[in-house]
N, CA, C, O and CB atoms as a CASP TS submission, in Angstrom:
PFRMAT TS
TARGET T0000
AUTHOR 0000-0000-0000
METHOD Language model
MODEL 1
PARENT N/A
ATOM      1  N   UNK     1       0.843  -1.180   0.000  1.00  0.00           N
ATOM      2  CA  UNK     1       0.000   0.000   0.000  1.00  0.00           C
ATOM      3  C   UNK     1       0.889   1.244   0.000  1.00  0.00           C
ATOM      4  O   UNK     1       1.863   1.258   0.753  1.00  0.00           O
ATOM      5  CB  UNK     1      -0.960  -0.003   1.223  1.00  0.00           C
ATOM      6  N   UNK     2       0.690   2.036  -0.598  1.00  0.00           N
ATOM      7  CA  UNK     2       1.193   3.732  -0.930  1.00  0.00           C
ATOM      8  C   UNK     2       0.703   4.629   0.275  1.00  0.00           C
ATOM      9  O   UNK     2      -0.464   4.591   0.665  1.00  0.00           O
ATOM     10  CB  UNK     2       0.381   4.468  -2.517  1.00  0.00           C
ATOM     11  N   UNK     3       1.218   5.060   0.575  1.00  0.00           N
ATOM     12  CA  UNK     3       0.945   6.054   1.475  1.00  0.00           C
ATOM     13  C   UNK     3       0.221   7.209   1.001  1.00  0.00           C
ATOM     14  O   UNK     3       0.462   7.572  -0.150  1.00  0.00           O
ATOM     15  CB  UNK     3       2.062   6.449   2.006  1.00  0.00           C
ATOM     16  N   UNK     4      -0.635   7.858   1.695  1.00  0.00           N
ATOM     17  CA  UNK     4      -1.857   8.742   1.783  1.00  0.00           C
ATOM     18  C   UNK     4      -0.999   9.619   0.636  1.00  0.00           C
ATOM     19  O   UNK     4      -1.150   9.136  -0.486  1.00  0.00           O
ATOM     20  CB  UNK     4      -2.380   9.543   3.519  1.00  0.00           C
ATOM     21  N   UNK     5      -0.183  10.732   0.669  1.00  0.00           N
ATOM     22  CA  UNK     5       0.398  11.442   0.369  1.00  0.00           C
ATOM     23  C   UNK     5       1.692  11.527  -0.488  1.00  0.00           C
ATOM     24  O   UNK     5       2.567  12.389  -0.570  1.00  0.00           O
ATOM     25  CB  UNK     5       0.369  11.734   1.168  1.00  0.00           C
ATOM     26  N   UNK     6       1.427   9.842  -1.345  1.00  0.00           N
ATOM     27  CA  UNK     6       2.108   9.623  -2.152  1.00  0.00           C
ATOM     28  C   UNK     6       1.627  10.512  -3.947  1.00  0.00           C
ATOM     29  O   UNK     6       0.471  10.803  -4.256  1.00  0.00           O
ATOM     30  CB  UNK     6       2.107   8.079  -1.930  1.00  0.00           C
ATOM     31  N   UNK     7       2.643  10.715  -4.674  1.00  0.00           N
ATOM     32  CA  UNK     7       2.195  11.659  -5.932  1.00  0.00           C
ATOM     33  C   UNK     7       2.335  10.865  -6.750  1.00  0.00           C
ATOM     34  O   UNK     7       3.422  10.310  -6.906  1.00  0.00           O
ATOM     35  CB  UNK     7       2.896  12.939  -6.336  1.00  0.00           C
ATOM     36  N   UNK     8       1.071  10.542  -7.636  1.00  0.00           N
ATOM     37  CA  UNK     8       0.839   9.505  -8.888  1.00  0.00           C
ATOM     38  C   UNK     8       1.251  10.628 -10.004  1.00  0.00           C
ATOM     39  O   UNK     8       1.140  11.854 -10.037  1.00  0.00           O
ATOM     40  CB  UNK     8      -1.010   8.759  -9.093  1.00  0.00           C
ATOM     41  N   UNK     9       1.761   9.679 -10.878  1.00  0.00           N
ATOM     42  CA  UNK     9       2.173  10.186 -12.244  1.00  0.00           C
ATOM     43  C   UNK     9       1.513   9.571 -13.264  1.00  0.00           C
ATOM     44  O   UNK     9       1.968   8.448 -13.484  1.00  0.00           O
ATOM     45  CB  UNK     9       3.556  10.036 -12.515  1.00  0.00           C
ATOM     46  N   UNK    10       0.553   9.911 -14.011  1.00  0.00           N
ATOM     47  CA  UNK    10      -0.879   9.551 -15.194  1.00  0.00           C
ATOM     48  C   UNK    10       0.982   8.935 -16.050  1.00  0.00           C
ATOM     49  O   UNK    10       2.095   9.398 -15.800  1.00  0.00           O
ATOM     50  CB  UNK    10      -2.452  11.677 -16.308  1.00  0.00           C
ATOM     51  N   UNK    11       0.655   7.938 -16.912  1.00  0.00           N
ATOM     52  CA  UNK    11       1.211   7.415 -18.176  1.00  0.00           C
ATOM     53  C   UNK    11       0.995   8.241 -19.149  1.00  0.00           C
ATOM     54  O   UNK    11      -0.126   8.721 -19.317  1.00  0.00           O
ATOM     55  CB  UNK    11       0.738   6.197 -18.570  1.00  0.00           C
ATOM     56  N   UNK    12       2.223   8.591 -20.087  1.00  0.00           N
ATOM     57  CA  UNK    12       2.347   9.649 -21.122  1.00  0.00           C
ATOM     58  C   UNK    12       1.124   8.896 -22.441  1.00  0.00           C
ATOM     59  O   UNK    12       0.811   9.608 -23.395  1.00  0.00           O
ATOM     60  CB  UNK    12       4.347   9.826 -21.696  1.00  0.00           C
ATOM     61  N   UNK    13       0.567   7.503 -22.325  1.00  0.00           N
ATOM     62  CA  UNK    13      -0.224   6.211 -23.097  1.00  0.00           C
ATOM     63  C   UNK    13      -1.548   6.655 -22.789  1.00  0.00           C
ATOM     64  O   UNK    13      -2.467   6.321 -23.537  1.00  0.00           O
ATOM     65  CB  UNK    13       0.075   4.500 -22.501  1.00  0.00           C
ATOM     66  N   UNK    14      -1.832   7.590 -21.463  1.00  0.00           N
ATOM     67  CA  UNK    14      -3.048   7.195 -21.087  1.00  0.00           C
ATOM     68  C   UNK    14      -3.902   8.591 -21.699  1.00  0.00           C
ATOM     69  O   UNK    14      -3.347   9.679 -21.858  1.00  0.00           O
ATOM     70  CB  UNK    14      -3.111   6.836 -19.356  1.00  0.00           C
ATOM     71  N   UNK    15      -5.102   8.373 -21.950  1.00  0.00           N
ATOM     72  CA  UNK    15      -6.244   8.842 -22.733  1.00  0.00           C
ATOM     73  C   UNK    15      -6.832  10.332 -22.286  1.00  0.00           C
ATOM     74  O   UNK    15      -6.555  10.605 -21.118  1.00  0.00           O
ATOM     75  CB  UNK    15      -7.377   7.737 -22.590  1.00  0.00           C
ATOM     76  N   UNK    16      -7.446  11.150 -22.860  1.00  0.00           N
ATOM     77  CA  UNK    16      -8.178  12.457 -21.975  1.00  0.00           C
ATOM     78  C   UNK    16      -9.504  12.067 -21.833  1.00  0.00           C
ATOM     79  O   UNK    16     -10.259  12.859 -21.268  1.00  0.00           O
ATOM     80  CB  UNK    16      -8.186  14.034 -22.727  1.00  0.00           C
ATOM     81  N   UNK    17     -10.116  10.578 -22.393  1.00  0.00           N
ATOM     82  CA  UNK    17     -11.348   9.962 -21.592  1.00  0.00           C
ATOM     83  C   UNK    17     -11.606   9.518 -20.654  1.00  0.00           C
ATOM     84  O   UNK    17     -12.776   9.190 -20.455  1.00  0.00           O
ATOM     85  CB  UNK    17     -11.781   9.300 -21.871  1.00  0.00           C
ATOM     86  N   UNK    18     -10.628   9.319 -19.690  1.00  0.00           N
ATOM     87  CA  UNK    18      -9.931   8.955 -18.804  1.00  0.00           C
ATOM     88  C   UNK    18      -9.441   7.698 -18.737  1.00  0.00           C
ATOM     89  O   UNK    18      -9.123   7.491 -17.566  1.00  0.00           O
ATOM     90  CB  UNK    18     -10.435   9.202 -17.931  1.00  0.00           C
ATOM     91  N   UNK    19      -9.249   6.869 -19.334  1.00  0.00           N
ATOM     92  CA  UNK    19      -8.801   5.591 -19.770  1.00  0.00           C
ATOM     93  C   UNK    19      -6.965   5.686 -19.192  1.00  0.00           C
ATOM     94  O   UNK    19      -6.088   5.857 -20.039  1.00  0.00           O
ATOM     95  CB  UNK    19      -9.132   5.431 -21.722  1.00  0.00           C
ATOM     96  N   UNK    20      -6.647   5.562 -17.830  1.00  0.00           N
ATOM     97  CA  UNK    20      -5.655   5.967 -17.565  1.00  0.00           C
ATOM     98  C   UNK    20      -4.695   5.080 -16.202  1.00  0.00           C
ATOM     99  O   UNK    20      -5.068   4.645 -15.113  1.00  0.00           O
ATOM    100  CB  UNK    20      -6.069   7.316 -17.412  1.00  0.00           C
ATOM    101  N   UNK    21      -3.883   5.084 -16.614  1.00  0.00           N
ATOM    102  CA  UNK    21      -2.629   4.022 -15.221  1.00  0.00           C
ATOM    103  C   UNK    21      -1.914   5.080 -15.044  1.00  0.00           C
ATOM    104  O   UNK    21      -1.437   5.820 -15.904  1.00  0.00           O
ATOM    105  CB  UNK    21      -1.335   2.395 -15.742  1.00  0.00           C
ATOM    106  N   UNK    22      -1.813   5.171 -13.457  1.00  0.00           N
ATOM    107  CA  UNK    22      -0.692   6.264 -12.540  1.00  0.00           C
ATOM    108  C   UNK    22       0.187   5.239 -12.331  1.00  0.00           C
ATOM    109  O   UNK    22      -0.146   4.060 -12.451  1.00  0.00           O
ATOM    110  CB  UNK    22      -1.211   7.107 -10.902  1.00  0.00           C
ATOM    111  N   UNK    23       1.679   5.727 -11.917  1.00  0.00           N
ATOM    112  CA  UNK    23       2.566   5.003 -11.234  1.00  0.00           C
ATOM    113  C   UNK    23       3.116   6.124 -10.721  1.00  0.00           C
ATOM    114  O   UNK    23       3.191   7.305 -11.062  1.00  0.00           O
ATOM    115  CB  UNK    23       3.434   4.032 -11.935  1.00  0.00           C
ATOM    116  N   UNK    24       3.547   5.347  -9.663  1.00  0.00           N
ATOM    117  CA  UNK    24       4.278   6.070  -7.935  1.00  0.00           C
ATOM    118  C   UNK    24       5.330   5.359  -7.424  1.00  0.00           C
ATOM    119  O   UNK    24       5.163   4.261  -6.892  1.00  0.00           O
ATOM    120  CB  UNK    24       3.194   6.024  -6.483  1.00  0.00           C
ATOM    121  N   UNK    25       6.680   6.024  -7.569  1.00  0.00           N
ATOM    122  CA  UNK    25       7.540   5.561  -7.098  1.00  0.00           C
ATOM    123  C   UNK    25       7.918   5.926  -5.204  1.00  0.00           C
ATOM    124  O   UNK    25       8.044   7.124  -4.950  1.00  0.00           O
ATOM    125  CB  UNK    25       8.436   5.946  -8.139  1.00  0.00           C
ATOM    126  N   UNK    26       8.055   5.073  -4.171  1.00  0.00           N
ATOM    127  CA  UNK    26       7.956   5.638  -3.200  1.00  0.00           C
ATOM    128  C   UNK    26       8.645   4.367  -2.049  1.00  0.00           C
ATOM    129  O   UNK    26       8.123   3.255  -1.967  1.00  0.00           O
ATOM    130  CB  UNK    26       6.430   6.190  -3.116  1.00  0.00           C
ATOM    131  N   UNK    27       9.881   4.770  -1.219  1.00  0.00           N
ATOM    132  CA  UNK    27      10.027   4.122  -0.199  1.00  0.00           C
ATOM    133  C   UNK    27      10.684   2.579  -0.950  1.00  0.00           C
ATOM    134  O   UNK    27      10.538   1.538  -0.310  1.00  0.00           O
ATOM    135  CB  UNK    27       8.554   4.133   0.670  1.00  0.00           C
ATOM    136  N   UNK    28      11.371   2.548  -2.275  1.00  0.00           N
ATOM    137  CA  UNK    28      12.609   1.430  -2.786  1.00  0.00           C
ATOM    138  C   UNK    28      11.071   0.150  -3.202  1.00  0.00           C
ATOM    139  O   UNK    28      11.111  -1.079  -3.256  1.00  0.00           O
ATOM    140  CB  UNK    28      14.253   0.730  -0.926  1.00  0.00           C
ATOM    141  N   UNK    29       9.591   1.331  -3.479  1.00  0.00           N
ATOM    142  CA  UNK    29       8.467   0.574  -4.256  1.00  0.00           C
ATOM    143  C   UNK    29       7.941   1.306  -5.655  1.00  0.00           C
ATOM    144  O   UNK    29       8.076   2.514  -5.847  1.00  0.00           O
ATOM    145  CB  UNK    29       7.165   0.424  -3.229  1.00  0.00           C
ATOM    146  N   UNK    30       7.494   0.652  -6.335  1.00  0.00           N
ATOM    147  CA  UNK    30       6.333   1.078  -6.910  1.00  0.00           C
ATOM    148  C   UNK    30       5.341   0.752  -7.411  1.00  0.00           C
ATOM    149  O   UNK    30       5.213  -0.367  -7.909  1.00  0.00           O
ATOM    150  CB  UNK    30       6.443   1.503  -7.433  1.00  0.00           C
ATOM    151  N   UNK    31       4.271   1.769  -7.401  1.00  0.00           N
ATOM    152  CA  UNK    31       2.796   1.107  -7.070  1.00  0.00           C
ATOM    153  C   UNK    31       2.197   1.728  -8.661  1.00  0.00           C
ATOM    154  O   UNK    31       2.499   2.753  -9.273  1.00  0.00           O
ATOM    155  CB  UNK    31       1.787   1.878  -5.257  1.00  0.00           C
ATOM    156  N   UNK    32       1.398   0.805  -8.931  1.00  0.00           N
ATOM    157  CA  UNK    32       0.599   1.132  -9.954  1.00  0.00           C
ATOM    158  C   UNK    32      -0.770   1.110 -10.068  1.00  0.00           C
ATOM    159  O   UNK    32      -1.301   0.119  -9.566  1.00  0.00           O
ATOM    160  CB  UNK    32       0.920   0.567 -10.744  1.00  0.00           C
ATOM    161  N   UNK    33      -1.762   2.218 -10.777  1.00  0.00           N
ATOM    162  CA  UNK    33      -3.489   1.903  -9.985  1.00  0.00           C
ATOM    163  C   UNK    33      -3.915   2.269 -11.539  1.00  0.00           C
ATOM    164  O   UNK    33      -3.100   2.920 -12.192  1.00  0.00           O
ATOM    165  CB  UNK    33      -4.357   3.287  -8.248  1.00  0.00           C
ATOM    166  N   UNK    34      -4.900   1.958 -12.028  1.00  0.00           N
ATOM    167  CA  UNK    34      -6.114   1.885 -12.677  1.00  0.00           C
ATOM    168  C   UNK    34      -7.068   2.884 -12.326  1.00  0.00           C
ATOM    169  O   UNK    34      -8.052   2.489 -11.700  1.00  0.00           O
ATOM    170  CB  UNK    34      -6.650   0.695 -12.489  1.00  0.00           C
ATOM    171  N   UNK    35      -6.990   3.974 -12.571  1.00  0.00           N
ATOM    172  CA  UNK    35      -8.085   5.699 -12.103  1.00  0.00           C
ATOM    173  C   UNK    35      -8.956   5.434 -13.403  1.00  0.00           C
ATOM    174  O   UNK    35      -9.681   6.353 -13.785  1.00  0.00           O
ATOM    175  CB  UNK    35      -7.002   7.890 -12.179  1.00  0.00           C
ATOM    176  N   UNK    36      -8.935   4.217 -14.124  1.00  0.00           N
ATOM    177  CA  UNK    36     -10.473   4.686 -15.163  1.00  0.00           C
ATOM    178  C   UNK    36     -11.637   4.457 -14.139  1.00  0.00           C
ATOM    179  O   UNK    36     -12.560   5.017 -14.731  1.00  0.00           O
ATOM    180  CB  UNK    36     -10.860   3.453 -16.831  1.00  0.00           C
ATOM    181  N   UNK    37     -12.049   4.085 -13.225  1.00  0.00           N
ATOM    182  CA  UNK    37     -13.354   3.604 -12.350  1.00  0.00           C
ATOM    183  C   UNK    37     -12.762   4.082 -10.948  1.00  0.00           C
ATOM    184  O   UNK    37     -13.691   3.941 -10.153  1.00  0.00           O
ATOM    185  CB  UNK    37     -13.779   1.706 -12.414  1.00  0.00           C
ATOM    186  N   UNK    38     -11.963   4.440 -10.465  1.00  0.00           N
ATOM    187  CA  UNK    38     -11.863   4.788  -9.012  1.00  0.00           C
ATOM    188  C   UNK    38     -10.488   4.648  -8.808  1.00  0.00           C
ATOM    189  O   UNK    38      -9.709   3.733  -9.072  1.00  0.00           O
ATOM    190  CB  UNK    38     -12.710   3.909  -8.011  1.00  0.00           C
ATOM    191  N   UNK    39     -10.307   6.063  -8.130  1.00  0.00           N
ATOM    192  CA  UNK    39      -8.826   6.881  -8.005  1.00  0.00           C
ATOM    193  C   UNK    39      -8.572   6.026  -6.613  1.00  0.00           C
ATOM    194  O   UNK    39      -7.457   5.669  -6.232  1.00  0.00           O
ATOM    195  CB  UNK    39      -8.848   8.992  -7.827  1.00  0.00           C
ATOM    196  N   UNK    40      -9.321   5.868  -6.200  1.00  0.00           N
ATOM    197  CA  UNK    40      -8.745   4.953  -4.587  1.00  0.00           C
ATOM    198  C   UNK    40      -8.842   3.794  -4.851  1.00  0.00           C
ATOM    199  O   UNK    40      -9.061   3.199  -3.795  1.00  0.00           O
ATOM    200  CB  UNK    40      -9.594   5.062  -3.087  1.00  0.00           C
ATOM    201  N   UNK    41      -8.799   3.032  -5.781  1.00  0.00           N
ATOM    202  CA  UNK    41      -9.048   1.430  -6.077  1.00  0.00           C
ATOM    203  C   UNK    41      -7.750   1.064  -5.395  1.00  0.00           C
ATOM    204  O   UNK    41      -7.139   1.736  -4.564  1.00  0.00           O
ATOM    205  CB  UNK    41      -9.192   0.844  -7.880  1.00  0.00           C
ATOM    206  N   UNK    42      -7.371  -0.357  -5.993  1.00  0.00           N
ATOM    207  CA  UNK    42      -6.619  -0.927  -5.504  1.00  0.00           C
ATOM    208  C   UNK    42      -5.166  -0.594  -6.176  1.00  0.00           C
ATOM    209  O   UNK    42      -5.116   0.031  -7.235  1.00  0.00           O
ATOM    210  CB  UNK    42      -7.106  -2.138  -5.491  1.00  0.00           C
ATOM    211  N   UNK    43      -4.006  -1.036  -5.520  1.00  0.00           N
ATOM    212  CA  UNK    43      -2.739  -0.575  -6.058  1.00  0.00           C
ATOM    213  C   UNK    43      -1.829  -2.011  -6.196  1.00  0.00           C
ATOM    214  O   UNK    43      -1.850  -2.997  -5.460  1.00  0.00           O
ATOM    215  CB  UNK    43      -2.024   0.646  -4.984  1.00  0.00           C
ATOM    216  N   UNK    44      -1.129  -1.787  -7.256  1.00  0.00           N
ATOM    217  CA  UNK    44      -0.138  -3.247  -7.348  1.00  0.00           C
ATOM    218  C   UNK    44       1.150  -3.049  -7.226  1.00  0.00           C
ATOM    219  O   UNK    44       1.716  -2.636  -8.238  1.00  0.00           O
ATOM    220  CB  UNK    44      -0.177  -4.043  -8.675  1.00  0.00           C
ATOM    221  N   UNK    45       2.030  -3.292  -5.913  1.00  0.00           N
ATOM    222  CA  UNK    45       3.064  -2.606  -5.681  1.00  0.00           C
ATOM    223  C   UNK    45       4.496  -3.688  -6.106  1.00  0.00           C
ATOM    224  O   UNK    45       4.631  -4.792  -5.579  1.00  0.00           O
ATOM    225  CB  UNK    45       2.902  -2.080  -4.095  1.00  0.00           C
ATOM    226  N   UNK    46       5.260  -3.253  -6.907  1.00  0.00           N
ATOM    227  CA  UNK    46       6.351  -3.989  -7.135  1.00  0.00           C
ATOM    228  C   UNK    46       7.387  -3.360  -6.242  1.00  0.00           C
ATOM    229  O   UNK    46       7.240  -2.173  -5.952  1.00  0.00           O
ATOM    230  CB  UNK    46       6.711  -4.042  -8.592  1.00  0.00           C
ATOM    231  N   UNK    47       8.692  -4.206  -5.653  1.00  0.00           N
ATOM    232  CA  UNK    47       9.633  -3.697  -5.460  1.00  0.00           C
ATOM    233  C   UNK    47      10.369  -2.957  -6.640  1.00  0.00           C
ATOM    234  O   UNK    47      10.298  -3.559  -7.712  1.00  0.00           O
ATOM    235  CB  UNK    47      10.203  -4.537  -4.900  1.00  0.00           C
ATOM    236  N   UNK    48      11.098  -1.706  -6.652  1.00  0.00           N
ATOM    237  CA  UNK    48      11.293  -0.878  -7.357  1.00  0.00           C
ATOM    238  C   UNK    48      12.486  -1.850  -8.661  1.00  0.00           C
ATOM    239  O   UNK    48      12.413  -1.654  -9.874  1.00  0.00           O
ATOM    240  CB  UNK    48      11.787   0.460  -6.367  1.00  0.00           C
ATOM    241  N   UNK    49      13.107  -2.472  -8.250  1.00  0.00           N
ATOM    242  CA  UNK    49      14.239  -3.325  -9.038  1.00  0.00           C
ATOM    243  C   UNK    49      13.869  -4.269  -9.678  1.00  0.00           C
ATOM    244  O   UNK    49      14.644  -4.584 -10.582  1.00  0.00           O
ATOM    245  CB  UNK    49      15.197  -3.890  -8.332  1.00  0.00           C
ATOM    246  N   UNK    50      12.502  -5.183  -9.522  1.00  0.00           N
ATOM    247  CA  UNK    50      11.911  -5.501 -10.194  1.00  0.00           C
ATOM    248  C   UNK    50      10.982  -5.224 -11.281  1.00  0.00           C
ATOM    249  O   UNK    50      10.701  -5.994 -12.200  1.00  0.00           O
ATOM    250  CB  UNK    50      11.768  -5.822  -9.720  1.00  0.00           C
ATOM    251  N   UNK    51      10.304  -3.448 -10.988  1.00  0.00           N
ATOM    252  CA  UNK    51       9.987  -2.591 -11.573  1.00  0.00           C
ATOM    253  C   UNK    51      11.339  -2.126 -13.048  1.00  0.00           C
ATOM    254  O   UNK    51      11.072  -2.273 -14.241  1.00  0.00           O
ATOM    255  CB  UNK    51       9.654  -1.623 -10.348  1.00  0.00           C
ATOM    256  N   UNK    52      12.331  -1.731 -12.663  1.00  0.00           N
ATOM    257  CA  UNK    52      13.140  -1.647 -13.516  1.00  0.00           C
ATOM    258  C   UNK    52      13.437  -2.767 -14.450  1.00  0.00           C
ATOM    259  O   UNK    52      13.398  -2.540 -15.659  1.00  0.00           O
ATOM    260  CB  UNK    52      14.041  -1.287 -12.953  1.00  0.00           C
ATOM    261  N   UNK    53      13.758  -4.069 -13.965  1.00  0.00           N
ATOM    262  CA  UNK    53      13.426  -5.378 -14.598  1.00  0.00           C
ATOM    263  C   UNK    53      12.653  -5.369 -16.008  1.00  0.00           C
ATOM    264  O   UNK    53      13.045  -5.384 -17.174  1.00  0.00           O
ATOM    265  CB  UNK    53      12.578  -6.141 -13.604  1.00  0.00           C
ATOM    266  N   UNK    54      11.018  -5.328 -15.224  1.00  0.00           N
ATOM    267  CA  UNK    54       9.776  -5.221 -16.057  1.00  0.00           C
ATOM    268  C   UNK    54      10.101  -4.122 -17.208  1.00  0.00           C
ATOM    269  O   UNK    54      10.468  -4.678 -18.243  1.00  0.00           O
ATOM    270  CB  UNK    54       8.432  -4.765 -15.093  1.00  0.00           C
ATOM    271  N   UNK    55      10.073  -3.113 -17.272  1.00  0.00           N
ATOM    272  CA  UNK    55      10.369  -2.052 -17.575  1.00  0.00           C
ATOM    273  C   UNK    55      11.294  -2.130 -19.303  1.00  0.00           C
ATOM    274  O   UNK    55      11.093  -1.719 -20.446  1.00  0.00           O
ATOM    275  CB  UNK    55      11.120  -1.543 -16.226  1.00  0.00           C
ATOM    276  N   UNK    56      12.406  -2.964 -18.522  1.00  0.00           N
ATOM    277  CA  UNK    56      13.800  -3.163 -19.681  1.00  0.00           C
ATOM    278  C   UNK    56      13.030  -3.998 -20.272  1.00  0.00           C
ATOM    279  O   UNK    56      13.116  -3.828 -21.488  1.00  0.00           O
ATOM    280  CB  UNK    56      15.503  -3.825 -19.252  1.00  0.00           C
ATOM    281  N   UNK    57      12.286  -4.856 -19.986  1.00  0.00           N
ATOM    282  CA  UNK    57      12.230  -6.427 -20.815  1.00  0.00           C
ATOM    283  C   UNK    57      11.026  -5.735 -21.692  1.00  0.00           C
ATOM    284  O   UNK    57      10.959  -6.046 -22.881  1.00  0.00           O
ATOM    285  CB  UNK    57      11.712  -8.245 -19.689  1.00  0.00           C
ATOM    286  N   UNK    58      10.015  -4.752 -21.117  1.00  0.00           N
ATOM    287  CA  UNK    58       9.018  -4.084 -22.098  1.00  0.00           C
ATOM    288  C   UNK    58       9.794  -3.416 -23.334  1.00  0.00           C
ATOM    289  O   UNK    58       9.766  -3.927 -24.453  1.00  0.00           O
ATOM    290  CB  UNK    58       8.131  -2.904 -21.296  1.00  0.00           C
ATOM    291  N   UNK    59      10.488  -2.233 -23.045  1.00  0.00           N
ATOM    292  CA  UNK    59      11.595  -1.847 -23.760  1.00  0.00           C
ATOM    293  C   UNK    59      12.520  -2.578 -24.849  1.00  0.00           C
ATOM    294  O   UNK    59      12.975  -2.023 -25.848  1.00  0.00           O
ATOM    295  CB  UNK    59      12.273  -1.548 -22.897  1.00  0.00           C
ATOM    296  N   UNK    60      12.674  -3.616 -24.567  1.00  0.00           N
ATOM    297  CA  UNK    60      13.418  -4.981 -25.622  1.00  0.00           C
ATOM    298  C   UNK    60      12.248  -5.539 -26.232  1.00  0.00           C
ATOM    299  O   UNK    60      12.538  -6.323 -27.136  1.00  0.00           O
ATOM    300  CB  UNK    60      14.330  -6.438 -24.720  1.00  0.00           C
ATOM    301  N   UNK    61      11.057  -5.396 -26.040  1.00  0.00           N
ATOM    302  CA  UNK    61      10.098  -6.655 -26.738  1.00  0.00           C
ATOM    303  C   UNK    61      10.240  -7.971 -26.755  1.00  0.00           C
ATOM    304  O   UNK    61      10.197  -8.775 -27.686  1.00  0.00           O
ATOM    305  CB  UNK    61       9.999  -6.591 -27.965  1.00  0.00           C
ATOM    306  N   UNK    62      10.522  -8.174 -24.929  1.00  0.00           N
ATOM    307  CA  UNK    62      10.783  -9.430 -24.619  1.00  0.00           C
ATOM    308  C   UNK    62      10.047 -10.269 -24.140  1.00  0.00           C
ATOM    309  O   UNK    62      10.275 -11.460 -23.926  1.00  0.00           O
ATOM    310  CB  UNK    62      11.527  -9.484 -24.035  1.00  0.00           C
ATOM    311  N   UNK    63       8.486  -9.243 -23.827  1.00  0.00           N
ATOM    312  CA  UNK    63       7.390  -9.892 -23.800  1.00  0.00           C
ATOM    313  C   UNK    63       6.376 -10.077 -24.263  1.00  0.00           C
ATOM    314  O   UNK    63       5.929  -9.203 -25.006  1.00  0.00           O
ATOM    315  CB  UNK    63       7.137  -9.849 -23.269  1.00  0.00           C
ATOM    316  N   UNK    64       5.579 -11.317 -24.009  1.00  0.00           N
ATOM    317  CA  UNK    64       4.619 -11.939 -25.042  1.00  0.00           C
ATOM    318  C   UNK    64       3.497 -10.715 -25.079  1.00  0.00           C
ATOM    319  O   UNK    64       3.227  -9.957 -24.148  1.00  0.00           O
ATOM    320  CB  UNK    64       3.930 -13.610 -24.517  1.00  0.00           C
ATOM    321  N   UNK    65       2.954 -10.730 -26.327  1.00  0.00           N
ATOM    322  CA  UNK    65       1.214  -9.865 -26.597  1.00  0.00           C
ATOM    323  C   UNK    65       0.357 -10.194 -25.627  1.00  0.00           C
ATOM    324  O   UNK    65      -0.787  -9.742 -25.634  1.00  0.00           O
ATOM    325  CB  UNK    65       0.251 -10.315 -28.039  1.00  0.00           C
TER
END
């Protein structure tokens, strides 16, 4: 969980219909939420190095469709 007073950053991908994923880097985490249906929903928190991981292997097209 993210803390109250953590600052989401909208995806440069995401839509002005609101069709949109924040990510928050915070405390060696980061959390990612789904604001198309509810800004307080739930959050999916990776450790941050695994985040970077994910990230590279998106970047290479190392993962499946």
């Amino acid at each position: 969980m993210m803390p109250a007073d953590t600052r989401w950053v909208k995806s440069s991908h995401s839509f002005a219909n609101g069709n949109c994923v924040e990510v928050a880097a915070r405390y060696g985490a980061v959390g990612v939420r789904d604001t198309t249906q509810d800004g307080a929903g739930p959050v999916l928190t990776f450790p941050d190095t695994k985040w970077v991981a994910f990230a590279a292997a998106v970047r290479r097209g190392e993962l499946p469709a």
